[in-house]
C-alpha positions as CSV (number, residue, x, y, z in Angstrom):
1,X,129.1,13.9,124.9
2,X,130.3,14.6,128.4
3,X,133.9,14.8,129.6
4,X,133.8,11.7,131.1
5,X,132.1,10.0,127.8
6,X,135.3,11.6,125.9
7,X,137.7,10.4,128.6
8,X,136.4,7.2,128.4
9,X,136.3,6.9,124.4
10,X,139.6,8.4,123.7
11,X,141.0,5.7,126.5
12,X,139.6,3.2,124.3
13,X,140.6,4.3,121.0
14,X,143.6,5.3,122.0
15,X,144.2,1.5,123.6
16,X,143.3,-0.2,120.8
17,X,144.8,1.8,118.3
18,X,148.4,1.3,120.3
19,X,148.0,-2.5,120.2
20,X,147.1,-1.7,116.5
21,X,150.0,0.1,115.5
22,X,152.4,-1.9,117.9
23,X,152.9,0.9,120.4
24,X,151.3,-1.0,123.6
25,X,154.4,-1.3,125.1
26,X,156.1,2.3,125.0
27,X,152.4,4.1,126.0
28,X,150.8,4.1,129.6
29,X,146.9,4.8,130.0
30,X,147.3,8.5,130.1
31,X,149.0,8.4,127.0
32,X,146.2,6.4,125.4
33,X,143.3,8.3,126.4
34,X,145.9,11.2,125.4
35,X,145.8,9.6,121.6
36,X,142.3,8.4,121.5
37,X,140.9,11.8,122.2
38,X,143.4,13.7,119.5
39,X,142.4,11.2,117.6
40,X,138.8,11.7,117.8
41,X,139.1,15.2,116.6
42,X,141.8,14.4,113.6
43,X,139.5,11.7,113.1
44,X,136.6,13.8,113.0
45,X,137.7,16.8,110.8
46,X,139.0,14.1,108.5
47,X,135.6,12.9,108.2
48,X,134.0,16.0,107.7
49,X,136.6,17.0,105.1
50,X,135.9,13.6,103.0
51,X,131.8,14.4,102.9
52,X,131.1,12.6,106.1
53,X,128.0,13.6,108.3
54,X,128.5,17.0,109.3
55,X,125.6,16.9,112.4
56,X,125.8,16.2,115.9
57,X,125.2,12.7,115.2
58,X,129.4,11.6,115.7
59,X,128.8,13.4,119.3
60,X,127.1,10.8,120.5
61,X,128.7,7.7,122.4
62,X,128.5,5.0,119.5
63,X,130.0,3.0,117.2
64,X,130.3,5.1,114.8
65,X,132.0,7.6,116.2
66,X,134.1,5.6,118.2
67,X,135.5,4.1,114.6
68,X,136.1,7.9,113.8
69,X,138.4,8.3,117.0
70,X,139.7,4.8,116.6
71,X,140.9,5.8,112.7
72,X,141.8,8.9,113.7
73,X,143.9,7.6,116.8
74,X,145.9,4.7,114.2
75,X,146.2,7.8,112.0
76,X,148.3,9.9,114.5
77,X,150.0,6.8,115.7
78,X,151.6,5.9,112.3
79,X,152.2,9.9,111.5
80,X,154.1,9.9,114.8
81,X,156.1,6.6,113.5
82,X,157.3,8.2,110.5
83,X,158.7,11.4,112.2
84,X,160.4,9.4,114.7
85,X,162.0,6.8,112.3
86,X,164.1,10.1,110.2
């Protein structure tokens, strides 16, 4: 996947996963795409880690992996809300 393909996943996941989590508000579109692509790797060596597929085939622009980077974006988000809260 390209830069731009990451760019443009991350901004996704990233989006989605702030309205998700109730964060809209507080994050602008850098931020997102900021999330969504953290995401994508947390949500990725999570995966791997759990027996997921292990091959290129979550590099690819799809739906699969964009519900790894979505999961991994909510993931972060809520991990992020419990640090804040103490």
């Amino acid at each position: 996947m390209g830069l731009l393909s990451w760019i443009i996943l991350g901004g996704l996941a990233g989006w989605l996963a702030s309205k998700v989590t109730g964060k809209d508000e507080s994050m602008g579109i850098i931020a997102n795409v900021i999330v969504g692509v953290v995401g994508a790797f947390l949500g990725g060596w999570l995966w791997q880690m759990l027996g997921g597929e292990t091959d290129a085939s979550l590099a690819e622009f799809d739906l699969a992996s964009f519900l790894v980077a979505f999961g991994g974006a909510v993931l972060l988000l809520w991990v992020v809300k419990m640090f804040k809260r103490t």
